[in-house]
C-alpha positions, 0 to 999 in steps of 0.5 A: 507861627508868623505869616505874612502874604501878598496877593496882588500885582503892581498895580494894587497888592493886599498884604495880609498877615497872621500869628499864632495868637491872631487871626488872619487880618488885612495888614497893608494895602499898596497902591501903586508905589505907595503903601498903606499899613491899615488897622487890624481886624479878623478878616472874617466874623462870624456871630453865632448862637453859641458865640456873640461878641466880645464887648457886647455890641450890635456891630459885625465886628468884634465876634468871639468867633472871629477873634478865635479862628486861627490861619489853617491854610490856603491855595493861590492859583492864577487870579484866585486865593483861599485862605483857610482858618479853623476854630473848634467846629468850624472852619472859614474859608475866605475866596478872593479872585480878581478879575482883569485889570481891575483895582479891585477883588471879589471876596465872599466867604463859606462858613462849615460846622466841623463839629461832631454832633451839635448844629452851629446857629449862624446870625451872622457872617462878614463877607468882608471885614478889614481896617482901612485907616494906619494902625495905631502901632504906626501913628503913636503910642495908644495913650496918645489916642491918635485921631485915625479918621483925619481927613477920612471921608464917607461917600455914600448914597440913599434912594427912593421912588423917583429919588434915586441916588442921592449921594452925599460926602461926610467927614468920618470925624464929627456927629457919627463918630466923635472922639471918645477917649474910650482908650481910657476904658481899654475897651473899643466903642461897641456901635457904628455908622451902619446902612441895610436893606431888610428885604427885596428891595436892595436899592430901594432906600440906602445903597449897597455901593459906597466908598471910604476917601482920604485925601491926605493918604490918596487913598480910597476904598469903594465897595459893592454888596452884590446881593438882590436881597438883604444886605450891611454894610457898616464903617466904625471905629476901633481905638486903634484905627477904623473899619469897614465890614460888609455882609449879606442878611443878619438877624439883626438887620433881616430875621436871619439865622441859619442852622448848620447840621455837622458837615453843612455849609453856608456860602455869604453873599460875595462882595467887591472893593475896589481902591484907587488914589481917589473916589473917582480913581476906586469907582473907575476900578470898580467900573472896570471889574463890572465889566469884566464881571458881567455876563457875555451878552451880544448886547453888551456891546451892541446897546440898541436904542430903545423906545419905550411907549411909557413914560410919559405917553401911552402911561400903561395905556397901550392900543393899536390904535396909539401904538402904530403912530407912535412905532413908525414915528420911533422908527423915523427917529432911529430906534432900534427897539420898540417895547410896548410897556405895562397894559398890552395883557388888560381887557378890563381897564382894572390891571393892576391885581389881576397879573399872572396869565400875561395873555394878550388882551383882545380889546385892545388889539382887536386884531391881535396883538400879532399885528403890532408886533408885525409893524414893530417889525416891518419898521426894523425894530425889535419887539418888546413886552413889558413883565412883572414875572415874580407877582401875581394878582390877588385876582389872577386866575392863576392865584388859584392854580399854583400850589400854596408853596410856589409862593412866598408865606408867613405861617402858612398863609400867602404874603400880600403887598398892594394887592399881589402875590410873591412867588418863590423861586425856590418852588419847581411850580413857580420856576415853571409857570414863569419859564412857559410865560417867556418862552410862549412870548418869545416862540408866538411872537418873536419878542427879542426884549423883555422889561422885567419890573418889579414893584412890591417888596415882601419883607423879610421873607418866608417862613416856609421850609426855611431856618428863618424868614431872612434864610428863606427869602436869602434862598428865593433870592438866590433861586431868582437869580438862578432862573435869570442865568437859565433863561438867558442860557435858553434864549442867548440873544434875549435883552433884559432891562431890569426895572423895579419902580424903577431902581428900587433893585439896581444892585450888581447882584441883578446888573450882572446878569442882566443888560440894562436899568431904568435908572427911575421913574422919575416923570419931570425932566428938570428933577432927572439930571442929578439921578442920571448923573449919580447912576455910574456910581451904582452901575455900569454908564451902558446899562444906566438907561435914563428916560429921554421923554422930548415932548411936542409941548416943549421949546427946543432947549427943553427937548435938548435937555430931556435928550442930553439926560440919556446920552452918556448911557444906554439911550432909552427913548419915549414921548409922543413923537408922533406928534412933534414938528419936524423940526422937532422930530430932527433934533430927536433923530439927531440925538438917537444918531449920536447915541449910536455913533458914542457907544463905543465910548460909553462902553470904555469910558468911567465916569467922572463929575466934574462939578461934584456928585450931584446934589438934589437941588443943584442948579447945575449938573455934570457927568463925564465920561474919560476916554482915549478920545478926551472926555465926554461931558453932559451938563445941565443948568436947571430952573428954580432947583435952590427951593425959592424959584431962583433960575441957576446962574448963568455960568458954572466952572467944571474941575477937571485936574487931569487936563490942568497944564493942557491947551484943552479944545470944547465941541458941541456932541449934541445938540449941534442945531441950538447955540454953542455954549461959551467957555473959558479955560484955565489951564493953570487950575484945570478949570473949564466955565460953561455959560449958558447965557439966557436960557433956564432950562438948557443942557449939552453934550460936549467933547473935550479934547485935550492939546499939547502941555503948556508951559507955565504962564504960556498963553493959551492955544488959539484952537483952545476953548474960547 
């Protein structure tokens, strides 16, 4: 028995193929008119008790399991295939769907024991796993051990607390995987490049998002693991060609097992990968699934501006008597909503370990909190609180009122990270305590926006009513995200920023569901571009709301700057704007209303970086946005960013392929008040240089608008960049 089915449209089609001897293997991948045979791998893997891996190793791949399940069927409807394969006492069934025009598809698998009597104790299950480079069939004979990785490239991303997104390009050929002549042993390498979150934090160190790139091929492959909890993803290489293979929890990864009675199932967690003749080309399709992925939300479109009294400003410390400058002061600058952050629930000046009631504090609203919230309004603005609704406070009353098993626990005693409790969302108490929070804030005051942080990570989980810690906290995550979907079902119009110390939990998992991300905490201006920049990596360009903090102490370059790092997404202002000249205020005011008059683009647009994903240090920064209009593109020039103090220079050259041929017209999007940059392009290479002149700290927004092809050696357009 041979089988051989495609599944896709013109644009992008998955072959996959089996036999009788093989299981079911991603065989091709055709993009466009271009096809690439890939190397062969069981297309679903699964480690368990009684089956492990076949040599020895440590990878997702390579189970004994996965190489004997055979193809048992499958069903294909509309945009959906379910291919079904069987092994003695149990069966996999890998679901695909495809959602728009996107270039991409969403896999996630259900594992069931079919057994009589014995239980199947999964470690691990692939939601993923398929060859990316030819296959050795197609480049030569094995002895010739053909080098599959080529041009390959690795573009993957780490973050930390004020350090998010940090991508880097890796050629796959070097210290992560040389060549080791292993065809002379006829055995595969047994380790490979593998990157994991082990707990609540899916962002917080190495990313769920990354992408495979081959130039010589014009092919690559981006991926996301969409899981708010643990996940792996790992890249390796086989003697005839190389792999990428995703999943959720493992028990090696995440003290994760999972014990199936006969008749049990297991769903992973799902997955997206999207292709595209390039890195930029798979990130614009996984761009395009993330918006056809997305709850429906009036806000999607909407994208309000939003004043936050945080960063930099109030810092947790919220009055009536500081907020109302500062309410009217945003609403004379346009925002839309005004969120009064951490603070508004303390009467002690000690907060931190007595969260849980969120019940406003009296002293700090001496006449209630209902009179800040009427000025919030009676400016034109909607209401906002702050909410770190899964902890609580070691001294919060309410510690004692929920049950033991409303939190997470490890042998019967609650888990405390820096001085705070977990719920467990898979606990009707929990549940229950958290929907009368939200619904009480919104019935007694209106509040139409939450900011929903999050700042402990509990580890591997809880050991309460669970097969493994990893299986508990897999469940908790999984209850989180059902709560999310039931109050957004129960208040439809309710905005939700997800903030997790910033974006220590920015995964798809979260940003599907909810409206938008603080992309970090990150608290000096000149250090923000390259995160900015990096985030339409990660999610969508509307949902990233990079920190706009201008302050009265700053020149007009620099508050320029703090409000070109915002623009390209969801605008999320803060600073004492109270305080500023009116010169000052105007340029603010200025930026909110070109925010609001780009959103329609941002919300169409896919991300482009015209001077390469940005580096920490890089003295210059850009990120754009490719339109029907042209592009938007936002570039910085920053002060001392190689280490020893040295200001960037003066110029810089942004590549931008596409419009090589082209006369191209350079406008000013923002600011418009502060002297245009000067620029020069050349069509012939699709290179635009930005100068930036004297200033070392300067930023701008420009538009560019392509014009009519040029021929060859034409010269340029007088209406062109100059």
């Amino acid at each position: 028995m041979t089988g051989h089915l495609p599944w896709g449209d013109q644009d992008l089609t998955w072959t996959f193929e089996w036999d009788a001897e093989t299981p079911v293997h991603l065989a091709a991948v055709r993009l466009g008119d271009r096809e690439h045979r890939v190397h062969r791998v069981p297309l679903v893997e699964v480690l368990t008790a009684d089956h492990g891996h076949v040599p020895a190793s440590d990878r997702l791949a390579h189970t004994e399991l996965g190489s004997m399940l055979r193809y048992a069927g499958h069903d294909e409807a509309d945009d959906r295939l379910v291919i079904r394969q069987e092994a003695e006492g149990v069966r996999a069934e890998l679901e695909l769907e495809r959602l728009g025009a996107a270039r991409a598809l969403r896999a996630r698998v259900t594992v069931t024991n079919t057994g009589d009597d014995e239980p199947l104790v999964l470690r691990a299950v692939t939601t993923w796993s398929a060859g990316f480079t030819a296959r050795n069939g197609d480049r030569g004979p094995r002895a010739a051990a053909p080098d599959h990785h080529g041009d390959w490239a690795r573009i993957s991303g780490r973050s930390d607390w004020l350090g998010e997104g940090r991508w880097t390009r890796t050629p796959l050929r070097g210290p992560d995987f040389p060549r080791l002549a292993e065809h002379l042993t006829g055995h595969d390498p047994r380790s490979a490049f593998a990157v994991t979150s082990d707990g609540t934090w899916s962002t917080g160190g190495d990313l769920p998002v990354a992408a495979v790139a081959s130039e010589a091929s014009a092919l690559a492959l981006a991926w996301q693991v969409e899981h708010n909890g643990a996940w792996r993803w790992e890249v390796a290489e086989d003697t005839d060609g190389g792999y990428v293979a995703l999943s959720g929890p493992t028990e090696a990864d995440a003290s994760w097992t999972r014990v199936l009675a006969p008749g049990e199932s297991f769903d992973t967690v799902p997955a997206t990968i999207a292709a595209g003749a390039d890195v930029e080309a798979a990130v614009a399709a996984l761009t395009d699934f993330r918006r056809a992925a997305r709850r429906a939300h009036p806000d999607n479109a909407a994208m309000p501006v939003v004043f936050n009294d945080y960063m930099n400003t109030l810092d947790g410390d919220p009055t009536t008597e500081k907020l109302l400058p500062l309410i009217a002061a945003a609403a004379a600058a346009g925002a839309e909503v005004f969120c009064i952050d951490a603070g508004w629930y303390d009467d002690s000046g000690h907060w931190w370990d007595t969260v849980g009631e969120w019940l406003p504090s009296t002293t700090r609203f001496p006449s209630g909190l209902g009179e800040v919230i009427d000025a919030i309004r009676d400016a034109g603005m909607v209401p906002g609180l702050w909410l770190e609704p899964e902890v609580i406070g070691v001294r919060s009353p309410i510690a004692d009122e929920l049950p033991l098993g409303a939190f997470l626990l490890r042998h019967g005693r609650r888990i405390v990270e820096h001085h705070r409790y977990h719920l467990d969302l898979r606990h009707p108490a929990a549940i229950a305590h958290l929907d009368a929070v939200v619904d009480r804030l919104v019935a007694d005051f209106g509040i139409g926006f939450f900011k929903f942080d999050y700042n402990i990570n509990p580890g591997t989980g809880t050991d309460h009513d669970a097969d493994s810690t990893g299986d508990g906290l897999l469940a908790h995550n999984r209850a989180h995200l059902a709560w999310l979907d039931r109050l957004l079902d129960r208040h439809p119009g309710l905005v939700i920023e997800n903030c997790s110390s910033g974006a220590m939990r920015m995964d798809f998992a979260i940003m599907s569901r909810l409206q938008m991300q603080s992309t970090s905490d990150q608290q000096d201006f000149t250090k923000y571009p390259p995160i900015a920049a990096a985030a339409p990596f990660s999610l969508l360009p509307e949902q990233a709301a990079s920190w706009a903090y201008p302050q009265p102490d700053m020149d007009d370059e620099e508050i320029a700057f703090c409000l070109v790092t915002g623009l390209l997404g969801r605008f999320y202002v803060s600073g004492y704007l109270n305080r500023m000249t009116p010169g000052q205020l105007a340029q603010v005011s200025e930026a909110v209303a070109v925010a609001k008059g780009l959103r329609a683009e941002i919300t169409a647009g896919h991300p482009t970086w015209p001077l390469g994903l940005p580096g920490w240090t890089d003295p210059w920064v850009a990120l754009g946005l490719r339109g029907e209009r042209g592009d938007l593109v936002s570039v910085w020039r920053r002060p001392g960013t190689d280490g020893h103090g040295t200001d960037a220079p003066g110029s810089a050259e942004l590549r931008l392929p596409h419009l090589a041929g082209r006369d191209l017209a350079v406008e000013t999007v923002f600011p418009t008040a502060l002297p245009a940059w000067r620029t020069d392009w050349d069509a012939a290479t699709g290179t635009l240089t930005v100068h930036a002149d004297d200033a070392p700290v300067a930023a701008r927004t420009l538009r560019l608008v392509p014009g009519a092809h040029r021929p060859v050696g034409a010269p340029a357009s007088p209406d062109a960049a100059s």
